[in-house]
C-alpha positions in Angstrom: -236.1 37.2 -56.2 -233.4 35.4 -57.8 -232.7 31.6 -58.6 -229.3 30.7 -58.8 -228.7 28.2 -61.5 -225.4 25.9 -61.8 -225.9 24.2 -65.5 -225.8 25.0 -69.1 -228.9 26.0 -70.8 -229.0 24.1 -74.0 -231.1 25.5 -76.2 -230.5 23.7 -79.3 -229.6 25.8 -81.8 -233.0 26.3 -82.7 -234.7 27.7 -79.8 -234.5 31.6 -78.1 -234.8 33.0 -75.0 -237.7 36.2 -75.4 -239.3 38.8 -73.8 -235.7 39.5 -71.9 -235.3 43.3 -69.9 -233.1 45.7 -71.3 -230.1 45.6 -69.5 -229.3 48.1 -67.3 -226.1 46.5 -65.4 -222.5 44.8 -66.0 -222.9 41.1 -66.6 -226.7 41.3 -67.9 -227.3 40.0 -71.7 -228.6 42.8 -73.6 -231.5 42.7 -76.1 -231.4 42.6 -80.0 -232.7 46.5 -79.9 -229.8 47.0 -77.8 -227.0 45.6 -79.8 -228.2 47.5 -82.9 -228.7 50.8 -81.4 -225.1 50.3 -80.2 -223.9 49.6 -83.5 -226.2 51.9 -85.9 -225.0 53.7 -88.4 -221.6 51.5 -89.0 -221.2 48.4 -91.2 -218.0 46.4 -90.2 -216.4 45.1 -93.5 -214.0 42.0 -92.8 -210.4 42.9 -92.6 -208.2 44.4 -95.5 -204.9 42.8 -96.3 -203.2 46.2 -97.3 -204.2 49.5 -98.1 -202.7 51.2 -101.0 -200.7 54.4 -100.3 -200.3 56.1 -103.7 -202.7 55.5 -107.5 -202.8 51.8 -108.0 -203.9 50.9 -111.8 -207.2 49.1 -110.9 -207.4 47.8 -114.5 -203.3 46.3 -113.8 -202.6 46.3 -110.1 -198.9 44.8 -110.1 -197.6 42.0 -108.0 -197.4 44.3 -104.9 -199.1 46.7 -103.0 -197.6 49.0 -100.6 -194.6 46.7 -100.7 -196.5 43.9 -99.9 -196.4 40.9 -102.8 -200.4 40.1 -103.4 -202.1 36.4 -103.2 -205.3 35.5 -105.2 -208.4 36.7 -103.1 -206.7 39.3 -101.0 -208.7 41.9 -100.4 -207.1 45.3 -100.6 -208.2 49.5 -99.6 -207.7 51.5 -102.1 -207.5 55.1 -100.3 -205.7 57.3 -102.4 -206.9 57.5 -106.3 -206.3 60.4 -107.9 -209.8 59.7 -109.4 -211.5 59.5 -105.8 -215.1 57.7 -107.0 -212.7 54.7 -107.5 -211.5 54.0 -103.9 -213.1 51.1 -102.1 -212.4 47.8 -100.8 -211.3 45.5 -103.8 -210.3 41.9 -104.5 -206.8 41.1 -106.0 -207.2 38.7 -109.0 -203.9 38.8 -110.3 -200.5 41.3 -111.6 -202.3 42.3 -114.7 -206.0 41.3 -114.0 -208.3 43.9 -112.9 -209.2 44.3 -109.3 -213.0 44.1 -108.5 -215.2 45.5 -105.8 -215.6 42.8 -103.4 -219.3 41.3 -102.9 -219.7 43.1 -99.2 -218.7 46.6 -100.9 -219.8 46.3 -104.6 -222.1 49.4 -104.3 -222.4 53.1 -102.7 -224.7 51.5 -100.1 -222.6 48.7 -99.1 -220.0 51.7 -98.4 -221.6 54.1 -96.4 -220.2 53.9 -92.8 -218.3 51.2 -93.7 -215.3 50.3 -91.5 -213.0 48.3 -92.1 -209.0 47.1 -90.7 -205.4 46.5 -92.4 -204.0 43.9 -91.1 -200.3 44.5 -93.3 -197.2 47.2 -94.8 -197.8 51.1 -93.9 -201.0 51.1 -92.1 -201.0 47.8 -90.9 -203.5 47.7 -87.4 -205.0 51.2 -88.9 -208.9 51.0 -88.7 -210.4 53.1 -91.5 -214.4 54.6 -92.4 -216.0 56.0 -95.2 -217.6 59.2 -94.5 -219.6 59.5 -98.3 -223.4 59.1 -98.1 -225.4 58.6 -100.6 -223.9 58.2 -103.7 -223.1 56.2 -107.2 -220.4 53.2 -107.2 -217.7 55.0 -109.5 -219.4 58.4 -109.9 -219.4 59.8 -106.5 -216.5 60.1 -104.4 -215.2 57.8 -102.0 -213.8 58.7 -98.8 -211.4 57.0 -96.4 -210.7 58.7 -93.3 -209.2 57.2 -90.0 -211.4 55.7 -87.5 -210.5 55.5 -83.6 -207.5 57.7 -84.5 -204.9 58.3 -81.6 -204.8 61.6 -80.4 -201.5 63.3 -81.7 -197.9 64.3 -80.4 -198.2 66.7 -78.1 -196.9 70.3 -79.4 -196.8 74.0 -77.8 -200.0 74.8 -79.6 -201.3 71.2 -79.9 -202.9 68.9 -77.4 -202.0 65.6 -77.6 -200.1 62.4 -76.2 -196.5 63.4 -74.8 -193.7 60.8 -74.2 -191.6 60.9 -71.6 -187.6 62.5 -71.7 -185.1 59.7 -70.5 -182.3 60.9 -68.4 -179.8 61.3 -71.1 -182.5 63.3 -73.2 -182.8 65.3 -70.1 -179.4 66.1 -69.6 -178.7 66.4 -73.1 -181.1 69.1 -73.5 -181.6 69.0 -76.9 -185.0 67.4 -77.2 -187.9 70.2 -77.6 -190.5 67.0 -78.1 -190.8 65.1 -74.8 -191.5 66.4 -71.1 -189.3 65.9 -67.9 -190.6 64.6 -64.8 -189.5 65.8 -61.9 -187.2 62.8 -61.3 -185.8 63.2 -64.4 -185.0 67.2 -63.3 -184.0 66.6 -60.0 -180.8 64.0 -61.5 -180.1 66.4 -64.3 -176.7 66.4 -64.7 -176.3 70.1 -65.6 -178.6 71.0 -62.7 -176.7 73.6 -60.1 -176.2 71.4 -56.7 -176.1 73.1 -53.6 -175.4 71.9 -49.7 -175.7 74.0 -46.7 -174.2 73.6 -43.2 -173.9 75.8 -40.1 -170.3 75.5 -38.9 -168.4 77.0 -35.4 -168.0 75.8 -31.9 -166.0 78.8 -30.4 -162.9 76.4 -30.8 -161.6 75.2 -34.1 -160.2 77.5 -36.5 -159.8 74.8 -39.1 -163.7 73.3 -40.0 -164.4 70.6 -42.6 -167.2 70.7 -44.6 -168.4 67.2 -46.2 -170.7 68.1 -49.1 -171.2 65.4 -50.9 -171.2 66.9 -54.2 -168.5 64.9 -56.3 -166.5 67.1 -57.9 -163.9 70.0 -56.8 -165.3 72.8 -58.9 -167.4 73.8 -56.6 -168.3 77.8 -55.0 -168.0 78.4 -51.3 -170.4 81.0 -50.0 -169.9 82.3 -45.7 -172.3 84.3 -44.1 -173.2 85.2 -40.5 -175.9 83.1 -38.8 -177.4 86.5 -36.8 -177.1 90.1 -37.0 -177.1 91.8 -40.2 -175.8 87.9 -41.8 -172.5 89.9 -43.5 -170.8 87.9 -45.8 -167.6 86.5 -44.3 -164.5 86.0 -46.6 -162.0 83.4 -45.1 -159.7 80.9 -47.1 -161.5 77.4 -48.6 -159.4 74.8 -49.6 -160.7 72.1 -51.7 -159.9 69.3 -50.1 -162.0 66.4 -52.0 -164.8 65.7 -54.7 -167.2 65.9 -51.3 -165.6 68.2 -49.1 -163.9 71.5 -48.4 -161.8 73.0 -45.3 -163.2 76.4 -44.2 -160.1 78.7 -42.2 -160.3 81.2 -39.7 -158.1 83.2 -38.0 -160.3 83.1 -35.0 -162.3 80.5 -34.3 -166.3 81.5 -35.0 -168.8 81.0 -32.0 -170.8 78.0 -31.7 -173.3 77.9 -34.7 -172.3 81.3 -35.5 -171.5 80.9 -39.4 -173.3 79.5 -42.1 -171.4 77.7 -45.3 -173.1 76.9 -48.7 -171.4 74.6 -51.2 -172.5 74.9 -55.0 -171.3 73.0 -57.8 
């Protein structure tokens, strides 16, 4: 049983709905047990204006990091210390005034599992985690790795994302990085084009051939239809980008030839 309900629930900012099901569904609320289960075992840090790239002096940071000129109260990653229990998520105070821990990652416990974004310069929309449990703020090491990471190019010996060749990639055939779809090989422009036609009605000696293929440097292969299908030699002359004239000296029976074109 069900009561369908076509107002807003004011609760007043005080009060709370309990004893609520687990959900089990799309489009039912789930419990407090529920949303921490889903989150366990990572603590979301607010974003990170830049990450550094290289050894930042944390006791005289500069103006900038990563190429990125610092404000007052900008929080920053440092990833990549050469002393590694000095990574962590810092506040800029100034060009020549020390960076500190920020209040949200100030000790070892703040930093395990944490995860946090960069929002700006190299690795700007990268989401990053520390992997290091258990440990002592400036004594143990701290560890940035990416978080969410994108699978990787695609390789001969590498599974991964693969782009897409564009026709003049395609026909360039120069690119070893990209894959071609079978639209892609079917308009190659180096690809051999072929037409065939069966030709003779007992009549003309002189028989057109419209192939369609653009260009006069084209090959002109005869054969018999039946019988042993011999190869027949008689005189093409290239008449067009599209077509050639096949001549006989007598005029084959009706369907008794067959022609291919290849450019």
């Amino acid at each position: 049983m069900s009561i369908l309900v076509n107002t807003v629930f004011d609760l007043g900012g005080a009060n709370r709905l309990t004893n609520l099901a687990a959900a089990v569904a799309v489009g039912q609320p789930v419990t407090y047990e529920q949303l921490n289960a889903a989150v366990a075992n990572i603590a979301w840090k607010d974003n990170i204006r830049v990450a550094s790239q290289v050894d930042v002096t944390i006791a005289s940071p500069g103006a900038t990091i990563d190429g990125i000129t610092m404000s007052i109260n900008d929080r920053v990653l440092v990833k990549a210390q050469t002393t590694v229990a000095e990574n962590g998520i810092y506040i800029w105070n100034g060009a020549a005034t020390p960076l500190t821990r920020a209040a949200d990652a100030a000790t070892f416990a703040d930093l395990e599992s944490a995860v946090t974004t960069v929002d700006e310069g190299t690795d700007a929309g990268v989401t990053y985690r520390q992997t290091q449990v258990n440990g002592t703020i400036d004594t143990n090491d701290v560890i940035w790795t990416d978080f969410g990471t994108a699978s990787p190019s695609a390789s001969e010996s590498t599974p991964g994302i693969a782009e897409i060749a564009t026709q003049t990639e395609t026909d360039t055939g120069t690119d070893d990085a990209r894959f071609v779809t079978p639209l892609k090989l079917a308009t190659y422009a180096g690809r051999a084009k072929r037409y065939s036609t069966t030709i003779g009605d007992a009549s003309a000696t002189s028989i057109a051939v419209t192939h369609n293929l653009g260009t006069d440097d084209v090959q002109v292969y005869i054969r018999e239809v039946g019988g042993s299908k011999r190869q027949v030699i008689a005189e093409v002359q290239h008449t067009g980008t599209n077509s050639v004239t096949v001549l006989f000296d007598a005029a084959p029976a009706l369907n008794s030839m067959r022609v291919t074109v290849q450019a």
